[in-house]
PDB file of N, CA, C and O in Angstrom:
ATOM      1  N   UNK A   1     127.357 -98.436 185.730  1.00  0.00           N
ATOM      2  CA  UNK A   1     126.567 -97.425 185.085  1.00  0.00           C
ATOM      3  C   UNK A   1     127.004 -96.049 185.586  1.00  0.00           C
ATOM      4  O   UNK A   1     127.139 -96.047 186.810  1.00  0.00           O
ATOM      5  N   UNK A   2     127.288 -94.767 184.943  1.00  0.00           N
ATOM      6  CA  UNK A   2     127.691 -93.555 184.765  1.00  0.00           C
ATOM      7  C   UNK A   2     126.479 -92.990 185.352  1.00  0.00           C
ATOM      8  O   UNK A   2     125.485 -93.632 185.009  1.00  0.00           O
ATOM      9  N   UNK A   3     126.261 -92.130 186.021  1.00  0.00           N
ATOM     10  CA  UNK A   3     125.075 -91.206 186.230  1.00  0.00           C
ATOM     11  C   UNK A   3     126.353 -89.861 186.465  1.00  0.00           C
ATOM     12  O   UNK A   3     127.489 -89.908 186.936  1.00  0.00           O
ATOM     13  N   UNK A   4     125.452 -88.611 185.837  1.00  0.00           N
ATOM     14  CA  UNK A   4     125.741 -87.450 185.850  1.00  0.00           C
ATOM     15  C   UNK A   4     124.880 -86.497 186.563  1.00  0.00           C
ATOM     16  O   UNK A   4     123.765 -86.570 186.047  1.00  0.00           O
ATOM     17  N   UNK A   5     124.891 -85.617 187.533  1.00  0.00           N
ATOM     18  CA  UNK A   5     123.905 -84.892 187.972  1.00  0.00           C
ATOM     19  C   UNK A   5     123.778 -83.444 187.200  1.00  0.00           C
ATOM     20  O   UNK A   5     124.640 -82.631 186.868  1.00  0.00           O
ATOM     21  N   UNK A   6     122.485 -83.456 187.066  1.00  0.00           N
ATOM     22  CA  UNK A   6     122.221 -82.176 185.910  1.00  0.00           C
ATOM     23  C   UNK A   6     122.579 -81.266 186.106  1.00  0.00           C
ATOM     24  O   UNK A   6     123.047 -80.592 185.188  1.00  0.00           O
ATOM     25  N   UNK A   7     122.524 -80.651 187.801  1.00  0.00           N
ATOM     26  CA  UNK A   7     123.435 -79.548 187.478  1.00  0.00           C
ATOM     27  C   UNK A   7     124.882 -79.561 187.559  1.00  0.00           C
ATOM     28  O   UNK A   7     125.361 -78.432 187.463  1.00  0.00           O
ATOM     29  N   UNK A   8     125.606 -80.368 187.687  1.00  0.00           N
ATOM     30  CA  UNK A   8     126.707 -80.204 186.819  1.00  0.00           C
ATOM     31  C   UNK A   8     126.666 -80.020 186.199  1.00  0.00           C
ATOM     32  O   UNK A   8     127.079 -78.928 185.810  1.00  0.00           O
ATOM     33  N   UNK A   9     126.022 -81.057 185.307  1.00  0.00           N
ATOM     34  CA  UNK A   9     125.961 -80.958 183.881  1.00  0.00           C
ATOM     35  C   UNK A   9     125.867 -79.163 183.201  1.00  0.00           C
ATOM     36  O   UNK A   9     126.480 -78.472 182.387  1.00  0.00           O
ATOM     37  N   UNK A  10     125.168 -79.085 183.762  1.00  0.00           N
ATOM     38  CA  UNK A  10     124.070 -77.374 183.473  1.00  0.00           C
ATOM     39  C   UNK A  10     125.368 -76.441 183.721  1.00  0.00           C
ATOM     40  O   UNK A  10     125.505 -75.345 183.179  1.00  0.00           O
ATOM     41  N   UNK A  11     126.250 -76.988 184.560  1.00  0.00           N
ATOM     42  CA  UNK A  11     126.878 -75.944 184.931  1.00  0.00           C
ATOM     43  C   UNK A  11     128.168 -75.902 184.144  1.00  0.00           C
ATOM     44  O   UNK A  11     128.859 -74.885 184.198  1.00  0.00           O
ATOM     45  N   UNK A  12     128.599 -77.116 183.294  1.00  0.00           N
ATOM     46  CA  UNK A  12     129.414 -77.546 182.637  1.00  0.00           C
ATOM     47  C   UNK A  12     128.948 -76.598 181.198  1.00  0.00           C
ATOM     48  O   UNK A  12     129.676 -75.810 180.594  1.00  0.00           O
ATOM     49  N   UNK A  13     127.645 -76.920 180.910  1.00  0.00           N
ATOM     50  CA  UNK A  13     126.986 -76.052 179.666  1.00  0.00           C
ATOM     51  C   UNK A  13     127.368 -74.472 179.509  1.00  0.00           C
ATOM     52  O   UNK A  13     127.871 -73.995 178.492  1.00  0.00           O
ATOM     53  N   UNK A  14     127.025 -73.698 180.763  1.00  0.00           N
ATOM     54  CA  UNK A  14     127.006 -72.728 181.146  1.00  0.00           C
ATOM     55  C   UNK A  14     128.563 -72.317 180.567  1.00  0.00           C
ATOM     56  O   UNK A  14     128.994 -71.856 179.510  1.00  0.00           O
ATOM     57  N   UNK A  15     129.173 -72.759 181.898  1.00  0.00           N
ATOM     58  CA  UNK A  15     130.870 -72.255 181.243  1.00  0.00           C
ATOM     59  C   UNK A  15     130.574 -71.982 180.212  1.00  0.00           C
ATOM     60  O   UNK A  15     130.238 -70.852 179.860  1.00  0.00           O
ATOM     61  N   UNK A  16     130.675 -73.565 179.081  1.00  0.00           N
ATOM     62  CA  UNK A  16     131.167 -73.281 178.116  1.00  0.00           C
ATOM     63  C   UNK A  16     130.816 -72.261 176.868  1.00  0.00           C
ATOM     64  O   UNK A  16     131.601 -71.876 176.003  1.00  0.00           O
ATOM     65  N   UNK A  17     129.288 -71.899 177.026  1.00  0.00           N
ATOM     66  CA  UNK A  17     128.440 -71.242 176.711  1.00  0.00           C
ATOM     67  C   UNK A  17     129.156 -70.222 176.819  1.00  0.00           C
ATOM     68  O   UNK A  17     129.793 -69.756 175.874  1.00  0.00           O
ATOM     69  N   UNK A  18     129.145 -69.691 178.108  1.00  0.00           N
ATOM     70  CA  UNK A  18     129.785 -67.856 178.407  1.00  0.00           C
ATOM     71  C   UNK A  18     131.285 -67.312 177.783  1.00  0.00           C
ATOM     72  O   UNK A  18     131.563 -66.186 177.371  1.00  0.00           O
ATOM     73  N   UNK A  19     132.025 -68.361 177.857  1.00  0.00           N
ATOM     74  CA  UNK A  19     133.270 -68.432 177.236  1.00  0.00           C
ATOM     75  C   UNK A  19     133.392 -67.889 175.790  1.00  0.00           C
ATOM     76  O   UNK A  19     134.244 -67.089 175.403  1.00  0.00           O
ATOM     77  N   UNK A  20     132.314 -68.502 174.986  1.00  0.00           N
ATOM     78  CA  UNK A  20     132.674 -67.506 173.631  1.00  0.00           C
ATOM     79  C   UNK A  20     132.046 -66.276 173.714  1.00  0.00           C
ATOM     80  O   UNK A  20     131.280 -65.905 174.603  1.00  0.00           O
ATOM     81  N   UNK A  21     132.523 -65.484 172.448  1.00  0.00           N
ATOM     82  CA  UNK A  21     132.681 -64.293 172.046  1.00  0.00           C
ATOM     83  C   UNK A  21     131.659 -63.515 171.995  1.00  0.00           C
ATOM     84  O   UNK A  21     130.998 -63.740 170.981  1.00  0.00           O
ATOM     85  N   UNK A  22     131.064 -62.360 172.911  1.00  0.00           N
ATOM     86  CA  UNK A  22     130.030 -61.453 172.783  1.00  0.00           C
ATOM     87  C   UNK A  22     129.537 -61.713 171.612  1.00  0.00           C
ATOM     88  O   UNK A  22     128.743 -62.654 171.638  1.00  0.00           O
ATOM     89  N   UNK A  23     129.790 -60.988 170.049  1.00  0.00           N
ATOM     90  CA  UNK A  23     129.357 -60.320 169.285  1.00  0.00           C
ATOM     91  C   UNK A  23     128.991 -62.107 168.269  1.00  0.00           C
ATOM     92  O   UNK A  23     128.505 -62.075 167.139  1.00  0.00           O
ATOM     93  N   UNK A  24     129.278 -63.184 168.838  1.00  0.00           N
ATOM     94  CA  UNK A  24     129.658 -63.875 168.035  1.00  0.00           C
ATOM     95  C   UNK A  24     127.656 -64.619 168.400  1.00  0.00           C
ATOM     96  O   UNK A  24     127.109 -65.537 167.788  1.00  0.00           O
ATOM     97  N   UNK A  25     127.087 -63.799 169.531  1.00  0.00           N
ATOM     98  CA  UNK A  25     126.078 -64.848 170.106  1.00  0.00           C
ATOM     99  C   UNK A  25     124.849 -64.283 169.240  1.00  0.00           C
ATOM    100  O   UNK A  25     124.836 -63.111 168.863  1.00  0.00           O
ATOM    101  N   UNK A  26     123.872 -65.140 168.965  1.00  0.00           N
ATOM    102  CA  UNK A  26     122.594 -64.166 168.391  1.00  0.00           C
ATOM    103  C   UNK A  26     121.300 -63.838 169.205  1.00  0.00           C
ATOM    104  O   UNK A  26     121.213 -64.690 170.090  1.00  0.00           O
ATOM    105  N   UNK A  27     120.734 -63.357 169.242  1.00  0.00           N
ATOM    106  CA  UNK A  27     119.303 -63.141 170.400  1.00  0.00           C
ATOM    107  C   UNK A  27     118.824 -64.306 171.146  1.00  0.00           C
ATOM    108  O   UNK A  27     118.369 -64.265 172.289  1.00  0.00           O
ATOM    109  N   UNK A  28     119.002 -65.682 170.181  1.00  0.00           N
ATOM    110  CA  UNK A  28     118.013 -66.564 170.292  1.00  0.00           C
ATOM    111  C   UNK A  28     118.780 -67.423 171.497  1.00  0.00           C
ATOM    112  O   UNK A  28     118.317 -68.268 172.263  1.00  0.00           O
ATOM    113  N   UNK A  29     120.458 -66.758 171.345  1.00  0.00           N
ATOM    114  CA  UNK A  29     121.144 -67.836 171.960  1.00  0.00           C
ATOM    115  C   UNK A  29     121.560 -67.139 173.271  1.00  0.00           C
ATOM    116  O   UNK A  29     122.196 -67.729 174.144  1.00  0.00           O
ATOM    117  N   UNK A  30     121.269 -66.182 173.341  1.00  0.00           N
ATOM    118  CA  UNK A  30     121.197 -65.081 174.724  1.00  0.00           C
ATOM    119  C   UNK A  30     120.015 -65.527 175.620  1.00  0.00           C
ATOM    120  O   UNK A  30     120.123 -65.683 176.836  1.00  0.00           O
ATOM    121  N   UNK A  31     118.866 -65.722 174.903  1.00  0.00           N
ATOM    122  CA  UNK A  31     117.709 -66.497 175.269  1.00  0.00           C
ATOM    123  C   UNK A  31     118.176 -67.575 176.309  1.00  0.00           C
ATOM    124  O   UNK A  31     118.277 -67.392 177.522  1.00  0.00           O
ATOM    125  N   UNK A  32     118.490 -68.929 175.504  1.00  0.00           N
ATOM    126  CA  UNK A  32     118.214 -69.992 175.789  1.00  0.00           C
ATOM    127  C   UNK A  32     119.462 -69.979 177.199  1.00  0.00           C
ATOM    128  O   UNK A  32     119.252 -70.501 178.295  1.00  0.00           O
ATOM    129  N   UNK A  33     120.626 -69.312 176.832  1.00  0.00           N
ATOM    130  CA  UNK A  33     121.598 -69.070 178.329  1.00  0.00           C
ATOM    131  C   UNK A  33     120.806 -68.776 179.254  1.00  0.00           C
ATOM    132  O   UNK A  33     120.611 -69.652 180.097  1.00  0.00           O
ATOM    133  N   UNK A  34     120.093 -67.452 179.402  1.00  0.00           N
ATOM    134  CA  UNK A  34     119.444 -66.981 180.327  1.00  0.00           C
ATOM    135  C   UNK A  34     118.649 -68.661 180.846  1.00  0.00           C
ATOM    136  O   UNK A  34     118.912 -69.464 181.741  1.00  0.00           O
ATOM    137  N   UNK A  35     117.707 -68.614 179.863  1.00  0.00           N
ATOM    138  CA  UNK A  35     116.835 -69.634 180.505  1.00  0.00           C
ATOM    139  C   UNK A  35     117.927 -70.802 180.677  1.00  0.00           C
ATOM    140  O   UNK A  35     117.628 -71.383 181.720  1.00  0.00           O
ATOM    141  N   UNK A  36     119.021 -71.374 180.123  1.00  0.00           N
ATOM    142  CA  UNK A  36     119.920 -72.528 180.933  1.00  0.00           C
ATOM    143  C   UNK A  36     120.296 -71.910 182.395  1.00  0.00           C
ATOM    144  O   UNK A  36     119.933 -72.624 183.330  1.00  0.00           O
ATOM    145  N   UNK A  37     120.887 -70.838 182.704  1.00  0.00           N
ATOM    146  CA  UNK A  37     120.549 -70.490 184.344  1.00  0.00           C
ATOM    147  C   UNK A  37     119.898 -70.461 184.707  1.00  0.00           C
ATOM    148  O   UNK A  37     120.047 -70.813 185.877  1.00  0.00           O
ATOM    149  N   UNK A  38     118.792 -70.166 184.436  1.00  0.00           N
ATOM    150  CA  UNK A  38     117.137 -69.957 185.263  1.00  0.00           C
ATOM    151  C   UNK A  38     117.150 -71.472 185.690  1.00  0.00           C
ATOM    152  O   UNK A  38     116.976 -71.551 186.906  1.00  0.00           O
ATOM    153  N   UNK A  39     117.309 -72.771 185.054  1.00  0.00           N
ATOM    154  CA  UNK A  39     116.954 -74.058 185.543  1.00  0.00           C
ATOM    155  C   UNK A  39     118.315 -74.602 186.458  1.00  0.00           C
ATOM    156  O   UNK A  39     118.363 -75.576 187.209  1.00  0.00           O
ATOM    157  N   UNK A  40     119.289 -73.718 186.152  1.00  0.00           N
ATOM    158  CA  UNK A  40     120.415 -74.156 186.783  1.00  0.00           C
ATOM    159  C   UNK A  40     120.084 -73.811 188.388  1.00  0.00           C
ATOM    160  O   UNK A  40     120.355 -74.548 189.336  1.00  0.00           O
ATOM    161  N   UNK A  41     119.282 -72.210 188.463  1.00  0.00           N
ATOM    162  CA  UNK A  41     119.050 -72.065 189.897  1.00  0.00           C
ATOM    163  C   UNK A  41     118.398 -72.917 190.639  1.00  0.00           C
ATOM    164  O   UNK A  41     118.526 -73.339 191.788  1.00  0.00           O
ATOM    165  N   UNK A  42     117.649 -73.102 189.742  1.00  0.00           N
ATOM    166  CA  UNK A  42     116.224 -73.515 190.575  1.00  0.00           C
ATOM    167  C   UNK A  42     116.639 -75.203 190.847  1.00  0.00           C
ATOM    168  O   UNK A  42     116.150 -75.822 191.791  1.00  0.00           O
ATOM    169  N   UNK A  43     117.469 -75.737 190.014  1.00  0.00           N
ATOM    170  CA  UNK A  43     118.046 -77.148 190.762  1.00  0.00           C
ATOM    171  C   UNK A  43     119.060 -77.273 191.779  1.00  0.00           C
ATOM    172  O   UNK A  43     119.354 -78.350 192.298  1.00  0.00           O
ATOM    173  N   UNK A  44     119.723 -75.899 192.129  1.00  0.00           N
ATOM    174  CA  UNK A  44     120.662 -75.756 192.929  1.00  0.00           C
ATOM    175  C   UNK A  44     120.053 -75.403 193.973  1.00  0.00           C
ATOM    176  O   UNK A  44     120.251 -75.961 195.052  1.00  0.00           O
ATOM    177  N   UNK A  45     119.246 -74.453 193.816  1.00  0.00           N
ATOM    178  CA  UNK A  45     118.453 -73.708 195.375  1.00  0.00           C
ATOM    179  C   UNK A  45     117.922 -74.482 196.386  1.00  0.00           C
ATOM    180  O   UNK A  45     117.784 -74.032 197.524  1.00  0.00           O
ATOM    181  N   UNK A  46     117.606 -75.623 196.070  1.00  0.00           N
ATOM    182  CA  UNK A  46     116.651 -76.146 197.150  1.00  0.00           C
ATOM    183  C   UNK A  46     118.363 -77.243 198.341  1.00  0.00           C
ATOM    184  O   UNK A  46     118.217 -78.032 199.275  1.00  0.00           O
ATOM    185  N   UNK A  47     119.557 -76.800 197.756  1.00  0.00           N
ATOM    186  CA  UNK A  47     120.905 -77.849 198.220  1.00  0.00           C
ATOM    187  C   UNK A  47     121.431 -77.034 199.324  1.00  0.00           C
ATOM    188  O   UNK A  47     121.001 -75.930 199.660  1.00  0.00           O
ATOM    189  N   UNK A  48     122.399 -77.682 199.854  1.00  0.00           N
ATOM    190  CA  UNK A  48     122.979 -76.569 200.631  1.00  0.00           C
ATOM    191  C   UNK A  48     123.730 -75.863 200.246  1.00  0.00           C
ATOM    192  O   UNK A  48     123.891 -74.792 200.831  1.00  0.00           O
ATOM    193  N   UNK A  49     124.428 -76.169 199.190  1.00  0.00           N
ATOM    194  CA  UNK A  49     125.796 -75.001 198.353  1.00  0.00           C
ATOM    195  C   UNK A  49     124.365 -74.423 198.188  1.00  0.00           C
ATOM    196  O   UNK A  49     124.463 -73.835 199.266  1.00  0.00           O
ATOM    197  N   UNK A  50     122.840 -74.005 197.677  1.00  0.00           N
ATOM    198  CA  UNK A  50     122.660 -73.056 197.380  1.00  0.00           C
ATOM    199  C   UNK A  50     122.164 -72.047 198.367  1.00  0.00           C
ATOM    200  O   UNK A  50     122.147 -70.855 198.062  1.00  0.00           O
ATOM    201  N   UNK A  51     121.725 -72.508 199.640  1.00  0.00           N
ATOM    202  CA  UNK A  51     121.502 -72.308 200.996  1.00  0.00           C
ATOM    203  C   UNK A  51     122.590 -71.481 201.245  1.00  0.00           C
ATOM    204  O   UNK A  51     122.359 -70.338 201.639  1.00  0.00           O
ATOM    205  N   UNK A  52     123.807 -71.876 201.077  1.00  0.00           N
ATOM    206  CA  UNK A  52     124.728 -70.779 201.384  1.00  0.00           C
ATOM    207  C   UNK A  52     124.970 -70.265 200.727  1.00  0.00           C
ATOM    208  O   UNK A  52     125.575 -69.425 201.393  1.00  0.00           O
ATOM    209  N   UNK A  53     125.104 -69.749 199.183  1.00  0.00           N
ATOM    210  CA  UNK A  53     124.908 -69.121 198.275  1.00  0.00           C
ATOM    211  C   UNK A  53     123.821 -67.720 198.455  1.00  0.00           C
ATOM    212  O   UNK A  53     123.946 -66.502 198.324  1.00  0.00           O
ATOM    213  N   UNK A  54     122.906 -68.496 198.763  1.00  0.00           N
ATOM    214  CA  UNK A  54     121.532 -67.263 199.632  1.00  0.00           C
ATOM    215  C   UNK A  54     121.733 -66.971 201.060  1.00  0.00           C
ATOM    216  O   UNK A  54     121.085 -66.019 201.496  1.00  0.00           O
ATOM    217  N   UNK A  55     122.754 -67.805 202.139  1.00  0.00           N
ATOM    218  CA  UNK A  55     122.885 -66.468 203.168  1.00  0.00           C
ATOM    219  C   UNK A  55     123.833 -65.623 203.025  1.00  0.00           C
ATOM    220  O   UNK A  55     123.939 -64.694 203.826  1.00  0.00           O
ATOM    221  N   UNK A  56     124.862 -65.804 201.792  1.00  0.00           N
ATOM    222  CA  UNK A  56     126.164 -65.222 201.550  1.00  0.00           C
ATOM    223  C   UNK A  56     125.548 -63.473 200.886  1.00  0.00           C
ATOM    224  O   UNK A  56     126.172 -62.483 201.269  1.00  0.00           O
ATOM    225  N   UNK A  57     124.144 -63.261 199.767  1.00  0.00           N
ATOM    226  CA  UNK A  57     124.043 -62.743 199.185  1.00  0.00           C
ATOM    227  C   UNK A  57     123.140 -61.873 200.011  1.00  0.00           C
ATOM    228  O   UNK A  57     123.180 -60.652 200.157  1.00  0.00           O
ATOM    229  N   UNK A  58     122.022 -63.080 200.705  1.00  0.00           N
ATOM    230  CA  UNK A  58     121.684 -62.405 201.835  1.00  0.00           C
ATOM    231  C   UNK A  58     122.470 -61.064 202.607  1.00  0.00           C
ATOM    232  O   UNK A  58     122.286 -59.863 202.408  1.00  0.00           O
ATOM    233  N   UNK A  59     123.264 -61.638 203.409  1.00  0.00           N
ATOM    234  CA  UNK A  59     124.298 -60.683 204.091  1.00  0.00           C
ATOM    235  C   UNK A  59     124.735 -59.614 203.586  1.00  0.00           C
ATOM    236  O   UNK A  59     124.580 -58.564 204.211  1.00  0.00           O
ATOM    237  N   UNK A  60     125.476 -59.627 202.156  1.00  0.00           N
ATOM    238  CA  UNK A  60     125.981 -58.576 201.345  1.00  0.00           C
ATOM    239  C   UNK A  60     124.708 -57.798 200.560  1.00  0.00           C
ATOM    240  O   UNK A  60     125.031 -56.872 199.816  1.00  0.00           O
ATOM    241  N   UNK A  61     123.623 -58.047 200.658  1.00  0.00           N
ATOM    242  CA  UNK A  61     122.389 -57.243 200.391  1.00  0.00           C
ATOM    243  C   UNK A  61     122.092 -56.434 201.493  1.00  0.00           C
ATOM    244  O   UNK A  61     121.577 -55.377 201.129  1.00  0.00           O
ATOM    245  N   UNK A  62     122.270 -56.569 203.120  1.00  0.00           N
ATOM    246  CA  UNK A  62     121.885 -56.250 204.088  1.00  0.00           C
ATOM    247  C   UNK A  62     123.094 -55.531 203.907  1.00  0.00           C
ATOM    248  O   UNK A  62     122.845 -54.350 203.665  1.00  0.00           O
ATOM    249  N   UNK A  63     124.216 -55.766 203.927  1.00  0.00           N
ATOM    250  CA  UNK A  63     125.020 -54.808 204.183  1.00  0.00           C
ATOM    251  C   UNK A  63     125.556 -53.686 204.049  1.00  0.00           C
ATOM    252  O   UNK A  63     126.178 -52.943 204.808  1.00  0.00           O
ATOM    253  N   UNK A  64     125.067 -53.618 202.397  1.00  0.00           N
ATOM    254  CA  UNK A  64     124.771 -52.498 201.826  1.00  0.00           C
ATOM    255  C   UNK A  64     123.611 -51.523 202.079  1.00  0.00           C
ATOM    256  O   UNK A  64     123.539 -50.296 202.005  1.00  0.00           O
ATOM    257  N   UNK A  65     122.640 -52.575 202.435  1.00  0.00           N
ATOM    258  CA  UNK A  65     121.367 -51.532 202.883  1.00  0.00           C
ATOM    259  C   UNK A  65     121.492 -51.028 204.372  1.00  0.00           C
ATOM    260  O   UNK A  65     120.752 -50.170 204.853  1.00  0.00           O
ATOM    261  N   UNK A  66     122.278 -51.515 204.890  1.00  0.00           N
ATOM    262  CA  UNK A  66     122.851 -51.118 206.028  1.00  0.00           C
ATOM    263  C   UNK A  66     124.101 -49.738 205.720  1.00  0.00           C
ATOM    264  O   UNK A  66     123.973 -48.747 206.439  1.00  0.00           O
ATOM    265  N   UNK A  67     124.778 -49.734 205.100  1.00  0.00           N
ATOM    266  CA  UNK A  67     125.964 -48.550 204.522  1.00  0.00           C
ATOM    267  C   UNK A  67     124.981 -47.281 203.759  1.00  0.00           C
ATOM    268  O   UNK A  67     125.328 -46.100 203.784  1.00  0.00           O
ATOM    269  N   UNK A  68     124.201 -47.580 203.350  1.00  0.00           N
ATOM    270  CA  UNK A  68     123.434 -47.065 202.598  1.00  0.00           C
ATOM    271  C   UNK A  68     122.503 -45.988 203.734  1.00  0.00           C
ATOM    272  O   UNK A  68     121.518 -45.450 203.230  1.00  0.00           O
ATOM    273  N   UNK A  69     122.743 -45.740 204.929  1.00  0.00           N
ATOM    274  CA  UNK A  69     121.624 -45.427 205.681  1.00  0.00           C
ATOM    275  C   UNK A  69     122.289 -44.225 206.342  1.00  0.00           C
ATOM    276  O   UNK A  69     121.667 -43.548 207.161  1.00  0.00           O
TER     277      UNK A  69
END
């Protein structure tokens, strides 16, 4: 039996999603991207790729607010 984990999956969607053409997308489908990342985060965040993902952004948020001073 095949099992796929969703966010791959999600993340497989995504690509392919972003890949076509600006002008070619309509409101509804700008929508539903947004919200396909919104669930993509929130299944990634709680992993450790996303753990480090958030001390990576972490850091470069501080660091700037640090340059910034």
């Amino acid at each position: 039996m095949l099992t796929i984990n969703v966010a791959v999956l999600l993340a497989v969607i995504i690509v392919v999603r972003l890949r076509r053409r600006t002008h070619a997308r309509s409101r509804n489908d700008e929508k539903l991207t947004v919200l396909i990342v919104l669930v993509f985060g929130i299944l990634v965040a709680p992993t450790a790729f996303g753990q480090g993902v958030l001390d990576v952004v972490s850091q470069l948020a501080s660091g700037i607010n640090d340059a910034g001073r």
